[in-house]
N, C-alpha and C positions, 0 to 999 in steps of 0.2 A: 454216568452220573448226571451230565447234563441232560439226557431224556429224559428221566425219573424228576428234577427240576421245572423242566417245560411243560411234562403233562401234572406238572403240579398245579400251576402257573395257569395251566389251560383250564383245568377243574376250577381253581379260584376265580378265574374273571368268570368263569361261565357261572356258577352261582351269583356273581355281582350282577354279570346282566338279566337274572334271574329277577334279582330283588327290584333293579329296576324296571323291569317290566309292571309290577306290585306296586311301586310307590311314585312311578311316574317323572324320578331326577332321573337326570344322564348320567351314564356308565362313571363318567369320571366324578361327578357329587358322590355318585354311591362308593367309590371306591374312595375317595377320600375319608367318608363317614363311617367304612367298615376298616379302616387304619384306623382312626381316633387319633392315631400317634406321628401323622407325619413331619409334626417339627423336630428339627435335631433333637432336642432335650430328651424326646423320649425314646431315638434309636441310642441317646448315650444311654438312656434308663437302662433299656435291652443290654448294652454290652455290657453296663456294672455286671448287671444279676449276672452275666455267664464269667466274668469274670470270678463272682463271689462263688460261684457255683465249682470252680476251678480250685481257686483257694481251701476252698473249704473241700476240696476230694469227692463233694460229692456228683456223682455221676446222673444218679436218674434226673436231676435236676438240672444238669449241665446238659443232658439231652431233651430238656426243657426249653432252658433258655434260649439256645443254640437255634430249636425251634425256633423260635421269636424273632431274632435276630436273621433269620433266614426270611423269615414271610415279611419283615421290613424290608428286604432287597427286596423280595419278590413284588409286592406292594409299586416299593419306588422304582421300580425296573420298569414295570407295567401302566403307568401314569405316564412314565417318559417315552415307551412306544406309544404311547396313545398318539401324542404330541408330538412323533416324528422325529423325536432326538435319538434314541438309541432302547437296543433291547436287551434281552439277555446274555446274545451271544455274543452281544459288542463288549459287555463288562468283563465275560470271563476272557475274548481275548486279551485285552486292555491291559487286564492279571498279569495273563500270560507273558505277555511281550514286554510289561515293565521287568517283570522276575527272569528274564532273558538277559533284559539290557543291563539289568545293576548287577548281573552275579557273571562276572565275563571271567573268573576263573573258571567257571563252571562251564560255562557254553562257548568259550571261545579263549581255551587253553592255550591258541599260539599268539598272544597278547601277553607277554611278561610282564611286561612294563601297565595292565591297565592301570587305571588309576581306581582308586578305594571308595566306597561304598558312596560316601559325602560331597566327593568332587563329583562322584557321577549323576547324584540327585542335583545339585548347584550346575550341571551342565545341561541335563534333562530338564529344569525347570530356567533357563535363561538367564540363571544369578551370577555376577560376577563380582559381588564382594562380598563379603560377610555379613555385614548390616541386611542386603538384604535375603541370606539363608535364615539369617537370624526372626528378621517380620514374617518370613515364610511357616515359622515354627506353628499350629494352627492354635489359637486364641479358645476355643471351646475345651483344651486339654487342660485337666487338672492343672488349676496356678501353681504347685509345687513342681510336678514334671514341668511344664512351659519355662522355670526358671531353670531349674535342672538344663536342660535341650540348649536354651541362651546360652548359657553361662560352658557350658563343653564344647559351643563352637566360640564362644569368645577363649579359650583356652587354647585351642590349636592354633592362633595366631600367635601366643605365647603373651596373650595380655591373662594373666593369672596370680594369684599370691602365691609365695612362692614354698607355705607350708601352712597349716593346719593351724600353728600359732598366730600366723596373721590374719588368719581368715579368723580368727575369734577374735583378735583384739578390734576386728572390723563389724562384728558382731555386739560388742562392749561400748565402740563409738554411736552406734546403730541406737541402742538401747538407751545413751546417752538422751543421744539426740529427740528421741519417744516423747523421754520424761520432759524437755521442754516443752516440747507440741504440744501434749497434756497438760501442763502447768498453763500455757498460754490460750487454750480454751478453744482455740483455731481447729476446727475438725478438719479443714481440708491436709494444713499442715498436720493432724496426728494420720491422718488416710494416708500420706504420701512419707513419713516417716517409719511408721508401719507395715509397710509395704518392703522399704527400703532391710529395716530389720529380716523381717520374713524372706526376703533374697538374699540377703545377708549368710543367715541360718542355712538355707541349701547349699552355698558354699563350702559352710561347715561339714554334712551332710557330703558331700562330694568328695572333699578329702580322705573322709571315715569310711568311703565305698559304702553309706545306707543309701538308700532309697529314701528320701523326704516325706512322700507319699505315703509309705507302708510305717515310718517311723511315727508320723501325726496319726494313723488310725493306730498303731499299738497303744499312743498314748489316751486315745480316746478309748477304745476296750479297757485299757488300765485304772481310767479314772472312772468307768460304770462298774467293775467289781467296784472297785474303794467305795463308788456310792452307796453301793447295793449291802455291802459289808455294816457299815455306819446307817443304813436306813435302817436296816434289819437287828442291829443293835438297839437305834432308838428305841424303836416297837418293841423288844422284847423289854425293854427298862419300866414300859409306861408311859412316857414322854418322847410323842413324834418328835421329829426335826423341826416341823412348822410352828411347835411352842419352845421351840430352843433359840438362843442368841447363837450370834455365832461364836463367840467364845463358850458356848457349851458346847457346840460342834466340835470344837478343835481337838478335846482330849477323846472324841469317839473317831473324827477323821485319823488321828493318829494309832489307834487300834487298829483300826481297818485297815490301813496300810502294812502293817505288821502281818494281820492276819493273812491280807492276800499275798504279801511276799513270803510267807510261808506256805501259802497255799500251792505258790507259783514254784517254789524249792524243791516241796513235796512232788510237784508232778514232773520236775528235771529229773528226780532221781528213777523215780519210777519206769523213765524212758531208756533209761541209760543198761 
């Protein structure tokens, strides 16, 4: 697999030095300009789509993406041999020997006693409190997961609510506190109360074993039917949305909610 890789790798740069031949930049302009995408944001781009690609089962697309996500390594792989830091077959050792050292039931059975998955990233990475596994957590990850990740290693030291109901009634303080910051007009105070709420809510979300992340896009898919239900109402009536108050909204929002929970009913049974 690794060959098929390299003389990938070897094809790619050899058409970049192609181009530059033609347009006179150095190897590494032109290879930065035939990425377009070397800032993180768009290797995150790359992994939504194969993520979505996953989720959604479909295949020919996820050997799409995967694609993509591939020629980003290959890319940034190839920039940092330029540069003398390392190549391809440094990354996939790198793999290798980390998925060695963190799985030591696996590779080194006469270890009973090793220690679990989190001591051994906290030993591997030089941390020896929690605060700092905690800063470790990486900052470009979904703010919902990033709180999720905090808040499960603030748990193992046994700093935790100690049930479901308090994590709401801390949710309820949370919510409290919102509607001051808002009442007193202070954005930095509604940003950081806000904020506070929303970590809040993961907690909830942690008790109930959902995902935060997958619970905020259901609610987002949920509320484009309801829209799409209530736009397509309007229009049939004569009277868009954009000539309605919003109290003439509310009695077609409430149809639409009806109709797509009926919709949503219809197709549980159908599965079942």
């Amino acid at each position: 697999m690794m060959n098929t890789i390299k003389d990938h790798l070897n094809e790619v740069r050899e058409n970049i030095r192609k181009a530059c031949e033609k347009s006179g930049r150095s190897p590494k302009e032109v290879t930065l300009i035939a990425v377009s995408k070397t800032k993180p944001l768009f290797m995150l781009e790359e992994a939504y789509e194969v993520a979505e690609a996953i989720d959604n089962r479909d295949t020919a697309n996820l050997k799409e993406e995967l694609g993509d996500v591939l020629m980003q390594v290959l890319f940034h792989t190839d920039i940092e041999r330029e540069a003398g830091h390392f190549d391809i077959d440094d990354v996939a050792d790198a793999a290798c020997k980390k998925l060695i050292y963190r799985h030591p039931h696996v590779f080194r059975r006469d270890e009973p006693d090793a220690p679990d998955w989190d001591t051994i990233k906290q030993r591997e990475r030089a941390q020896t409190t929690t605060a700092e596994a905690m800063d470790s957590v990486a900052r470009s990850l979904p703010a919902l997961w990033r709180c999720e990740k905090i808040q499960a290693k603030a748990a193992r030291t046994g700093f935790e609510w100690p049930d479901a109901d308090a994590a709401l009634d801390k949710v309820a303080e949370e919510t409290q506190e919102l509607r001051e910051a808002v009442a007193s007009g202070d954005a930095d105070a509604v940003t950081e109360e806000l904020g506070d709420l929303l970590f809040a809510a993961v907690k909830v979300a942690r008790f109930a074993g959902i995902d935060p992340e997958q619970a905020a896009h259901a609610a987002c898919e949920k509320f484009i039917r309801r829209f799409s239900a209530m736009e397509a109402a309007a229009a049939d009536s004569g009277v868009p949305l954009k000539q309605r108050t919003l109290a003439q909204m509310q009695p077609l929002w409430q149809q639409a909610k009806q109709t797509v929970s009926a919709d949503n009913e219809g197709k549980k049974s159908a599965r079942q």
